[in-house]
VEXROSE-304131 format. One record per residue: residue number from 0; x, y, z of N, C-alpha, C, O in turn; residue in one letter; chain. Coordinates in pm, 1 decimal. Example, Ala and Ser with C-alpha at 12.3 -4.5 7.8 and 13.67 -1.06 7.14 Angstrom:
<rs>
{0 {1319.0 -569.0 780.0} {1230.0 -450.0 780.0} {1320.0 -330.0 780.0} {1423.6 -331.9 846.5} 'A' 'A'}
{1 {1285.0 -225.0 708.0} {1367.0 -106.0 714.0} {1290.0 3.0 787.0} {1340.9 113.8 803.9} 'S' 'A'}
</rs>
This chain:
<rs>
{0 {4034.1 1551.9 19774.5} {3889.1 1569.1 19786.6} {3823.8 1430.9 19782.7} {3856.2 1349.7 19696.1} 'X' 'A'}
{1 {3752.9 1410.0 19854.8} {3651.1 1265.3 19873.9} {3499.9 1313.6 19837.6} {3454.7 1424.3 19867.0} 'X' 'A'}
{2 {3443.6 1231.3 19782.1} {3289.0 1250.8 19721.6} {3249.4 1147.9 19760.6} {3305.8 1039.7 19744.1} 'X' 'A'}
{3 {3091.4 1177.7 19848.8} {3004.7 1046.6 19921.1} {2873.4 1118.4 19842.8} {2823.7 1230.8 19850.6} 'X' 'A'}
{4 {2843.8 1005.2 19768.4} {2713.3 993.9 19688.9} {2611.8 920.2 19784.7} {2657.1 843.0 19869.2} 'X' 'A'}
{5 {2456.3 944.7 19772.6} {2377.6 948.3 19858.6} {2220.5 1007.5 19794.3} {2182.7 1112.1 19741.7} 'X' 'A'}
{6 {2158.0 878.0 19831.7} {1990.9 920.0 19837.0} {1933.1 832.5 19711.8} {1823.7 872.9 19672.4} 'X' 'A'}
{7 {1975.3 743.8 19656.8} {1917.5 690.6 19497.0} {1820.5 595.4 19570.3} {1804.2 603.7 19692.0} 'X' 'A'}
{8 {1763.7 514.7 19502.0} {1699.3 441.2 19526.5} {1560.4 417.5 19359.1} {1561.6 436.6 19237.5} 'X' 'A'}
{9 {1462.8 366.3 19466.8} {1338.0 327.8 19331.8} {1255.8 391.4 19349.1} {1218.2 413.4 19464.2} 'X' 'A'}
{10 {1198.5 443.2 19247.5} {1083.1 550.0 19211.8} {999.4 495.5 19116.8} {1044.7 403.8 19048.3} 'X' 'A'}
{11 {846.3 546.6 19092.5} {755.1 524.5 18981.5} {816.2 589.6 18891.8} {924.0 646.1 18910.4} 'X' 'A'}
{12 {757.6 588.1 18792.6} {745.6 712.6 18638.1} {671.3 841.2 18703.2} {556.2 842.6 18747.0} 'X' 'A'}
{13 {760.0 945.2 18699.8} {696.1 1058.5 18729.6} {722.9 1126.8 18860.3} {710.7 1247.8 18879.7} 'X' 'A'}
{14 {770.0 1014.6 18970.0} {856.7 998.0 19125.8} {956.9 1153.4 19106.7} {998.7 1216.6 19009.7} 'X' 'A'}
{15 {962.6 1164.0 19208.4} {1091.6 1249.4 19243.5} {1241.9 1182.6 19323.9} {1247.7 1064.0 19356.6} 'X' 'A'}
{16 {1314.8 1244.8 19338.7} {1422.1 1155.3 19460.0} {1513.4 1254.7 19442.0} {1523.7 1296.5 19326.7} 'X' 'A'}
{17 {1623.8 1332.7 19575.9} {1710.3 1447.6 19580.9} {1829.7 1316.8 19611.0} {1809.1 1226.6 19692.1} 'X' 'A'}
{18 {1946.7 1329.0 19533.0} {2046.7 1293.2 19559.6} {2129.0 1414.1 19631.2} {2107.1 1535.3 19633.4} 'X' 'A'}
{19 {2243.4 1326.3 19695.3} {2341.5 1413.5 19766.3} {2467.0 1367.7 19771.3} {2495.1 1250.7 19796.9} 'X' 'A'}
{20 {2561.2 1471.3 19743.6} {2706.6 1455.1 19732.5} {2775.0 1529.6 19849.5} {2736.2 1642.5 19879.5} 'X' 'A'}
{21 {2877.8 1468.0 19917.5} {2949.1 1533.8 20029.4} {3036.8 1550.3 20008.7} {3109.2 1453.6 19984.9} 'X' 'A'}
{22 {3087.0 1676.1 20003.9} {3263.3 1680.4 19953.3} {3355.7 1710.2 20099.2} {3335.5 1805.3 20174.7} 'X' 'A'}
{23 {3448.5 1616.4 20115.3} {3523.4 1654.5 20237.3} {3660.9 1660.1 20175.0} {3698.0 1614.6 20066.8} 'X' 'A'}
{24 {3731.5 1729.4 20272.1} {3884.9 1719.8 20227.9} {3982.3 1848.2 20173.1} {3967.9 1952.3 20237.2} 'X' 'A'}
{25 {4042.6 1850.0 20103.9} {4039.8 2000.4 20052.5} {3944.5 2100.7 19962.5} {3990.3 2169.3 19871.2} 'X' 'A'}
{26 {3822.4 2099.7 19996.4} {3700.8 2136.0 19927.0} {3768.6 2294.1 19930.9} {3670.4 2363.8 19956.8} 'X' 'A'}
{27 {3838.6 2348.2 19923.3} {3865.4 2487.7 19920.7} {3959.5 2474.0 19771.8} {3985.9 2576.2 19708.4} 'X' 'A'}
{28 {4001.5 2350.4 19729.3} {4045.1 2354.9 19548.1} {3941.8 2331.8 19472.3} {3939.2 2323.2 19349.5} 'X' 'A'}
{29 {3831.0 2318.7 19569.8} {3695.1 2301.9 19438.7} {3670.8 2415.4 19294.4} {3653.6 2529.5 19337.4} 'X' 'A'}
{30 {3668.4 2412.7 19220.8} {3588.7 2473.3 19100.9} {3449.4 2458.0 19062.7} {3368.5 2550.2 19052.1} 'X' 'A'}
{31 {3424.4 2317.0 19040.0} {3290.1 2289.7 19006.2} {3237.9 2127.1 19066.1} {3319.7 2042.1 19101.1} 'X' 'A'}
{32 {3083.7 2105.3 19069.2} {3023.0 1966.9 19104.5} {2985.4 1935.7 19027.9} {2957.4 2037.2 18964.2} 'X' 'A'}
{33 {2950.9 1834.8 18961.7} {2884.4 1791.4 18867.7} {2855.3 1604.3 18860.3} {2943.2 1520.9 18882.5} 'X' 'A'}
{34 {2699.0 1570.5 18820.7} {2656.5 1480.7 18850.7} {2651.4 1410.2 18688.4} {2635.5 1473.6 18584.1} 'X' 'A'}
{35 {2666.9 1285.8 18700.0} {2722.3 1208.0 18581.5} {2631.0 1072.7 18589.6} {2623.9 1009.0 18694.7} 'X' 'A'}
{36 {2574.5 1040.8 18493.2} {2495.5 904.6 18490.8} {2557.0 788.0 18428.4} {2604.4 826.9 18321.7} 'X' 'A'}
{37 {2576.4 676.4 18442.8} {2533.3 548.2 18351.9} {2464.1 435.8 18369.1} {2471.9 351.5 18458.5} 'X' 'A'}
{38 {2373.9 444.4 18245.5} {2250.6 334.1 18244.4} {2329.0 208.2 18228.6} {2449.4 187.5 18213.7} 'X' 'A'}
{39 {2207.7 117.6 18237.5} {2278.8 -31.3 18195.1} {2364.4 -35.3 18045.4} {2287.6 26.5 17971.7} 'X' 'A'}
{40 {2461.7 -68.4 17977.0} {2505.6 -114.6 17871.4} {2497.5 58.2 17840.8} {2407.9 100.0 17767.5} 'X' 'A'}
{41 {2571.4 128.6 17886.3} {2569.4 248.7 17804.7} {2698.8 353.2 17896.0} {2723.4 349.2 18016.5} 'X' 'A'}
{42 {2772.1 451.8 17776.5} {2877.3 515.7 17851.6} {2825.1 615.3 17930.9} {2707.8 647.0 17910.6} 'X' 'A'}
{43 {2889.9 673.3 18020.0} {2883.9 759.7 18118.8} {2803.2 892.7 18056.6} {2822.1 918.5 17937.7} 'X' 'A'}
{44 {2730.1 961.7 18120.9} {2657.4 1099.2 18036.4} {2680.5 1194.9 18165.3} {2678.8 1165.2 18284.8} 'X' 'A'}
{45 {2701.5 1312.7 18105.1} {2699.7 1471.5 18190.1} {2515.8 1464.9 18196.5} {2433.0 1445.2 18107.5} 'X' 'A'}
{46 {2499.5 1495.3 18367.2} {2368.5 1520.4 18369.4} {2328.1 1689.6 18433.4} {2224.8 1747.2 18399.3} 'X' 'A'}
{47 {2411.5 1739.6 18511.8} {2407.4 1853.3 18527.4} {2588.4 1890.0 18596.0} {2673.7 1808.9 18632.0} 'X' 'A'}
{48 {2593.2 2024.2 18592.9} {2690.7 2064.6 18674.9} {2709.3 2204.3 18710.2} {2668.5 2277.4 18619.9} 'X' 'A'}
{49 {2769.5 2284.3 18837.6} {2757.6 2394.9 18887.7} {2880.6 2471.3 18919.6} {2972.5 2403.1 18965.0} 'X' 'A'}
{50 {2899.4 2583.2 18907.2} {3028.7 2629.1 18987.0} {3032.6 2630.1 19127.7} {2922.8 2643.9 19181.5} 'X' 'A'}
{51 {3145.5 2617.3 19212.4} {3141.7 2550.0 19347.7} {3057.6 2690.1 19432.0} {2988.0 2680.7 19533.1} 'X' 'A'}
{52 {3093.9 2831.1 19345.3} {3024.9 2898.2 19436.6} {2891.4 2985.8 19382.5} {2859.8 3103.5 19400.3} 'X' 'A'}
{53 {2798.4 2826.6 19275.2} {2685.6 2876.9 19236.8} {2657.5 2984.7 19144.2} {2542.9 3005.1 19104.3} 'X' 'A'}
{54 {2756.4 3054.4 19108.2} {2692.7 3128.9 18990.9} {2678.6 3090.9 18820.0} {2654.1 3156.5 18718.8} 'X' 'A'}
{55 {2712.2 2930.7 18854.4} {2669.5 2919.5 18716.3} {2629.5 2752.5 18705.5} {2709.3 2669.7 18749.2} 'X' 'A'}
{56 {2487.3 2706.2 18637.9} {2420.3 2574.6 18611.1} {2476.4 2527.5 18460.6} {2498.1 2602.4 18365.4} 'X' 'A'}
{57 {2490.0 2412.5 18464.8} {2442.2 2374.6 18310.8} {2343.8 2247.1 18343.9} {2287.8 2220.4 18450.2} 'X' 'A'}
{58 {2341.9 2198.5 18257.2} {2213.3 2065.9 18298.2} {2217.7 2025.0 18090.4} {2210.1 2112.2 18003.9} 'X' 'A'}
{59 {2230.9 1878.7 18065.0} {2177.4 1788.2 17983.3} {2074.3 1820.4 17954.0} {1986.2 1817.1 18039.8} 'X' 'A'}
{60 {2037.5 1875.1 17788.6} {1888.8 1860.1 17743.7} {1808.3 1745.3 17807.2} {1701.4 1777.1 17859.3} 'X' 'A'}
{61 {1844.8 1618.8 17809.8} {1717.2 1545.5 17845.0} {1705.4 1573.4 18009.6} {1613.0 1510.4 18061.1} 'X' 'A'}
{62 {1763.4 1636.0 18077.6} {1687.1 1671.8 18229.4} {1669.2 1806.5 18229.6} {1629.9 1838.2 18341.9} 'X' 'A'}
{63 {1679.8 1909.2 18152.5} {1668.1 2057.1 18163.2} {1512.8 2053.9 18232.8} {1424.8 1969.2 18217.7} 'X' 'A'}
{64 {1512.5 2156.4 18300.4} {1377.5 2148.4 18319.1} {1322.3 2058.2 18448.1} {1260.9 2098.7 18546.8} 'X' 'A'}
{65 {1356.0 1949.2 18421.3} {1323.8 1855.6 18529.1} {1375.9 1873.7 18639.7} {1315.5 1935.2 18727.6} 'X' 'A'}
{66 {1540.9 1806.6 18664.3} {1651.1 1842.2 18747.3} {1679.0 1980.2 18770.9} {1670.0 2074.6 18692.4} 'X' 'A'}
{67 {1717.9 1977.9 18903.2} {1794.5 2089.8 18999.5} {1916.5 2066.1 19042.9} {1913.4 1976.0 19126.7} 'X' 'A'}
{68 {2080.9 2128.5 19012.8} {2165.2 2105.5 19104.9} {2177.3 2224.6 19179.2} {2144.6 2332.1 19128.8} 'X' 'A'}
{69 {2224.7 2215.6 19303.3} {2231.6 2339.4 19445.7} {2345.3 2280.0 19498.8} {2394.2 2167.1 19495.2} 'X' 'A'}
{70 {2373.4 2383.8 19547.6} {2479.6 2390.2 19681.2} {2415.2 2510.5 19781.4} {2411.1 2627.8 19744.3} 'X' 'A'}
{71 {2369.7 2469.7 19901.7} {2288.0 2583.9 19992.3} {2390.4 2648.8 20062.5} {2469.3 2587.6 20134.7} 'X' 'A'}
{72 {2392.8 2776.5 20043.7} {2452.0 2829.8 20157.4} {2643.2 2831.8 20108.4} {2693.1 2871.0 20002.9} 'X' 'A'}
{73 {2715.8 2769.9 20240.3} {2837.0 2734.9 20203.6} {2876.0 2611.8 20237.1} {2993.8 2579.7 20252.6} 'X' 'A'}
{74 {2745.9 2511.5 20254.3} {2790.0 2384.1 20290.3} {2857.9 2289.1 20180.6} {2843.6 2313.2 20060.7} 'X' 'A'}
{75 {2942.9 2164.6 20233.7} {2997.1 2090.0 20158.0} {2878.4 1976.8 20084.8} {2888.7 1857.0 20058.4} 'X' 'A'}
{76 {2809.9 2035.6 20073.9} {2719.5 1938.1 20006.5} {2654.3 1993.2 19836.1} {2638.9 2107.0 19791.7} 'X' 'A'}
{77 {2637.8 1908.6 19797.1} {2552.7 1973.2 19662.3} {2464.6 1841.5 19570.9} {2500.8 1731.7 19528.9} 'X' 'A'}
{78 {2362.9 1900.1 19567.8} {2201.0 1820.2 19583.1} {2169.6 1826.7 19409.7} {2173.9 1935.8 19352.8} 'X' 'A'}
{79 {2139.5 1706.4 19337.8} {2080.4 1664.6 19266.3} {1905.0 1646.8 19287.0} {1847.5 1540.1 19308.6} 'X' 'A'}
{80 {1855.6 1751.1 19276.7} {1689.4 1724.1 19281.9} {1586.3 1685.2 19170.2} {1535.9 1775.1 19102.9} 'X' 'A'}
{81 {1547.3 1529.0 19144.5} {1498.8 1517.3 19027.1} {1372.9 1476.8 19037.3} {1327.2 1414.3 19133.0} 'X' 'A'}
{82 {1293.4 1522.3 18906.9} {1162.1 1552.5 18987.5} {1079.7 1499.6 18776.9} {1133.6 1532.4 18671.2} 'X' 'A'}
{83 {969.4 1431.0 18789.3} {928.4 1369.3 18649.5} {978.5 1272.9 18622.0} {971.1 1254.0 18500.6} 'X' 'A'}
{84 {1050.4 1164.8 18695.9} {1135.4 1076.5 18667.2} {1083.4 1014.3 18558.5} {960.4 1017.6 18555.4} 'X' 'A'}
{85 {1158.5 935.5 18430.8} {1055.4 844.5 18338.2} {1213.3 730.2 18375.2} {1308.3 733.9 18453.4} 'X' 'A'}
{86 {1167.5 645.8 18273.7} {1268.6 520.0 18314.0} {1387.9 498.1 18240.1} {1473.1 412.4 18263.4} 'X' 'A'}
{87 {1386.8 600.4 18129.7} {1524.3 654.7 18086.2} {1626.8 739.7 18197.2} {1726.1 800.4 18157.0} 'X' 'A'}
{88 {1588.5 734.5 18337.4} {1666.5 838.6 18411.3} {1721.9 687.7 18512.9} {1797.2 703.4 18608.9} 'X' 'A'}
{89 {1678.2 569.9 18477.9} {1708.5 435.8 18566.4} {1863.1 424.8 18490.4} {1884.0 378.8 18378.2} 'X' 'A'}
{90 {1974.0 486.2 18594.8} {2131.0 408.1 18601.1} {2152.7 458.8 18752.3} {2085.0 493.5 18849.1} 'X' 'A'}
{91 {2325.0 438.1 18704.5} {2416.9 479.0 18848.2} {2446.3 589.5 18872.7} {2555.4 616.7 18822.8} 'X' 'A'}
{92 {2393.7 685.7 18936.9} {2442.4 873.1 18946.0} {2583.8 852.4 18994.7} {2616.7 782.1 19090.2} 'X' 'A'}
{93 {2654.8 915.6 18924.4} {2828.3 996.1 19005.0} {2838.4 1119.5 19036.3} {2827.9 1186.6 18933.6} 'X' 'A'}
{94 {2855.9 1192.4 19140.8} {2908.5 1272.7 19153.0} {3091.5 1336.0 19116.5} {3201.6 1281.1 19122.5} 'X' 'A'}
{95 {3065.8 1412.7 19096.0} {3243.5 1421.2 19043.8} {3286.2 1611.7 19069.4} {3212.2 1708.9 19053.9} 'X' 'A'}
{96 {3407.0 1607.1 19105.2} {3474.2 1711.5 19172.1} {3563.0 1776.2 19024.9} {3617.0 1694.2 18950.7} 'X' 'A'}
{97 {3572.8 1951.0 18987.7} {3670.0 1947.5 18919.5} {3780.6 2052.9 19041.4} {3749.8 2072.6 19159.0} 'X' 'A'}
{98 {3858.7 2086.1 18999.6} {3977.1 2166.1 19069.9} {4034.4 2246.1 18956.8} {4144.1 2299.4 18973.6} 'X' 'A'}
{99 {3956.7 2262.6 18818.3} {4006.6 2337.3 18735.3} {3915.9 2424.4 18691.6} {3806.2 2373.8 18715.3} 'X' 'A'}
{100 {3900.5 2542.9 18633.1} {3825.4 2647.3 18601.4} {3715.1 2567.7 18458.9} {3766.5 2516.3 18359.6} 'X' 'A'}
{101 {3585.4 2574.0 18478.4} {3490.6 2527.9 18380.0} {3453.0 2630.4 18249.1} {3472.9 2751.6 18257.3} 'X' 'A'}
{102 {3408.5 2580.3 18153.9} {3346.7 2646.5 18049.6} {3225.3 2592.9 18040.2} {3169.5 2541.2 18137.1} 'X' 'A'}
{103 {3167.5 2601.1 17909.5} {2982.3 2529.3 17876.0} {3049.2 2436.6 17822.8} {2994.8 2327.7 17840.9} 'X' 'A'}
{104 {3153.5 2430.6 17758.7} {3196.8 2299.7 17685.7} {3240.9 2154.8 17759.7} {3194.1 2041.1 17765.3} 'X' 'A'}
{105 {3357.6 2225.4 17812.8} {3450.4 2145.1 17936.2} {3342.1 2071.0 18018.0} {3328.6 1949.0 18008.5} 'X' 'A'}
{106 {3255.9 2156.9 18108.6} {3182.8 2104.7 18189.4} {3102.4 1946.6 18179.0} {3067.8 1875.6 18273.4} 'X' 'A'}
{107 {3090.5 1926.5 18066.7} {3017.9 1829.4 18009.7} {3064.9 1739.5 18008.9} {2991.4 1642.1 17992.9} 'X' 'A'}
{108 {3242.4 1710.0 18028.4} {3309.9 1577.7 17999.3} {3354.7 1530.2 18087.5} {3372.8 1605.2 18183.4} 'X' 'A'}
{109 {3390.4 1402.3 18100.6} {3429.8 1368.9 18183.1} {3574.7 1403.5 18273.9} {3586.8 1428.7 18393.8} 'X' 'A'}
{110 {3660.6 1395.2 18182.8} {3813.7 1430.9 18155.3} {3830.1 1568.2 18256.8} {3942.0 1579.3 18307.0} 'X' 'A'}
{111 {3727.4 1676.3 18293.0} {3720.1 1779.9 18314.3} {3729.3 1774.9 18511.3} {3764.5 1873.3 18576.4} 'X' 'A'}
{112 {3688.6 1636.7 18576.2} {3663.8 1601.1 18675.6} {3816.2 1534.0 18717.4} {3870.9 1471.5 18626.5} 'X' 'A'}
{113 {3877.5 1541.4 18828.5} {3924.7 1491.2 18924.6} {3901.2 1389.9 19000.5} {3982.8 1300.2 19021.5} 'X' 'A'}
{114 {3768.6 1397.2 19055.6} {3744.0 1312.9 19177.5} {3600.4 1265.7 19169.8} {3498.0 1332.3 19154.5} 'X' 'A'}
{115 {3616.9 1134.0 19184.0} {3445.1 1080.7 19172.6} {3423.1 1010.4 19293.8} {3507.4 945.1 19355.3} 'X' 'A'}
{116 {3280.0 1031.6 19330.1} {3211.8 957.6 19450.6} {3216.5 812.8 19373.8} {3260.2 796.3 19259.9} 'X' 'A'}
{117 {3180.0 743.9 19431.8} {3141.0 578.2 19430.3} {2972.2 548.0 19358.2} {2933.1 432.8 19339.6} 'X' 'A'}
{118 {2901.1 649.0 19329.9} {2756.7 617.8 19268.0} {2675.0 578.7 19357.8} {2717.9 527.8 19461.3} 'X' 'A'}
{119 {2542.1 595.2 19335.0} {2411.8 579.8 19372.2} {2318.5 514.7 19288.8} {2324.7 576.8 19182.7} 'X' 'A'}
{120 {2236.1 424.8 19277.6} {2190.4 388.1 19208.7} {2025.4 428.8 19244.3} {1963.6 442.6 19349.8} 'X' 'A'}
{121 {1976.5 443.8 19050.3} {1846.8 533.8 19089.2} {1750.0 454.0 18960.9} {1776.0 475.4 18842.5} 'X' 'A'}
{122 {1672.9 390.3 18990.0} {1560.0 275.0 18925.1} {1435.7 326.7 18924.8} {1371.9 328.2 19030.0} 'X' 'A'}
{123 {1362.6 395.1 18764.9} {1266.8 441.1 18792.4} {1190.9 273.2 18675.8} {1221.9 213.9 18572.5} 'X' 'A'}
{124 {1080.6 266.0 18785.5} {993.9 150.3 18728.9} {881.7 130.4 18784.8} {873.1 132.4 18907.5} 'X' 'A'}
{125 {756.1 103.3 18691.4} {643.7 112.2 18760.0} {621.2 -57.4 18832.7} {523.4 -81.8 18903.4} 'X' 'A'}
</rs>
């Protein structure tokens, strides 16, 4: 499985910006997507994640609410939509692939992922 991260960039405080992940390859061992942050000088954080065929979200207290992850339809894509940006949401987004069955727990770690895109970088600053 290959992951192409896509769409970061700079935003105000309060900005929106939809990231996008492309999964090519054997996307038929998918289980779950899930999008992963790190800020400057800080370890990696679970920011949301989904089952590959949508029936189940989790999402990080500090973006509940804010953030959206999707997968439309049955395409190989699945969309990070973040929306209230403040400047605690300024690092590198990862996308990451698992190929193993998720829980509420599992989902959250890293260890739980297989395959990571290359990052996006997303700078909220006025």
């Amino acid at each position: 499985v290959q992951l192409q991260a896509s769409g970061g960039g700079s935003v105000q405080p309060g900005g929106s910006l939809r990231l996008s992940c492309a999964a090519s390859g054997f996307t038929y061992s998918i289980y779950a997507m899930a999008w992963f942050r790190q800020g400057p000088g800080k370890e990696r954080e679970f920011v949301a994640a989904m089952s590959w065929t949508g029936g189940s979200t989790y999402y990080s207290d500090s973006v509940q609410g804010r953030f959206t992850i999707s997968r439309p339809g049955t395409k190989n894509t699945v969309y990070l939509q973040m929306s209230s940006l403040n400047t605690d949401d300024t690092a590198v987004y990862y996308c990451a692939a698992s190929v193993w069955a998720i829980n509420s727990v599992g989902v959250r770690r890293t260890q739980q992922y297989d395959h990571w895109g290359q990052g996006t970088q997303v700078t909220v600053s006025s």
